[in-house]
C-alpha positions in Angstrom: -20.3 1.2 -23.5 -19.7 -2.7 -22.5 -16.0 -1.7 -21.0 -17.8 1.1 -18.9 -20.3 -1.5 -17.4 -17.6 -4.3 -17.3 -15.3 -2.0 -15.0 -18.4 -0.6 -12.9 -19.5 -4.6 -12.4 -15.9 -5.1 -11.5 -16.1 -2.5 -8.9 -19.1 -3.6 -7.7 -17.9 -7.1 -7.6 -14.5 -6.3 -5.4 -16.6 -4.3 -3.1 -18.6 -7.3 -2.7 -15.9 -9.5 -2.1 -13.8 -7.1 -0.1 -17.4 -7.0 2.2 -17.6 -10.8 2.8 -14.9 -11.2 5.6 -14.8 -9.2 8.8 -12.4 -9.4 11.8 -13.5 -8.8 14.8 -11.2 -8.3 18.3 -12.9 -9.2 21.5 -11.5 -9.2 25.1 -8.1 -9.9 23.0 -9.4 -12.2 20.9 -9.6 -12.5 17.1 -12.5 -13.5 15.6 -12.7 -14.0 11.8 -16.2 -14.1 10.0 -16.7 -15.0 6.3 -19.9 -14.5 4.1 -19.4 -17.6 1.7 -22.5 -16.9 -0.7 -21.0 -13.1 -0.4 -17.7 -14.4 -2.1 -19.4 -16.5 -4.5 -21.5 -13.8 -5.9 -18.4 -11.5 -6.3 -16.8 -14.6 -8.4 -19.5 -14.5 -10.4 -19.6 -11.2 -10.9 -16.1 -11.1 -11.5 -16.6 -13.6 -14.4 -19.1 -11.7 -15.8 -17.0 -8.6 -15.7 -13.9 -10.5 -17.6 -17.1 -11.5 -20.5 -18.7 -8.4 -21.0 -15.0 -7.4 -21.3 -14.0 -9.3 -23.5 -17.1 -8.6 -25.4 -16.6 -5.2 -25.4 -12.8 -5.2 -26.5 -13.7 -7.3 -29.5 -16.7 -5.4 -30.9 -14.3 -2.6 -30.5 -11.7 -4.5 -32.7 -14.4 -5.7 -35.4 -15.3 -2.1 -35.9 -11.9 -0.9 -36.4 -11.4 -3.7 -39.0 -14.7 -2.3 -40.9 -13.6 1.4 -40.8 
């Protein structure tokens, strides 16, 4: 159950991040935008993904070793 919710905040976390930048052309121009507190939140996100992993992984391994 934590891998499921680690991949689906993972998802949700490159979403974010893929979200937080925006080009824009005008009259020939390139215009780049950035959402840094967007970014931020996906890093965090992300690092919470990688723990609940990890978590996951190793209460997977623990009950292998018991059975």
């Amino acid at each position: 159950m934590l891998i499921l919710f680690s991949v689906w905040i993972g998802i949700d976390a490159a979403q974010k991040f893929d979200a937080s930048e925006e080009n824009v052309r005008f009259l020939g121009i390139r215009i780049h935008t950035e959402d840094n507190s967007a970014k931020q939140t996906a890093f965090m996100e992300l690092a919470l993904c990688a723990l609940v992993l990890a978590g996951g992984v190793s209460l997977l391994n623990s009950k292998r070793a018991i059975v």
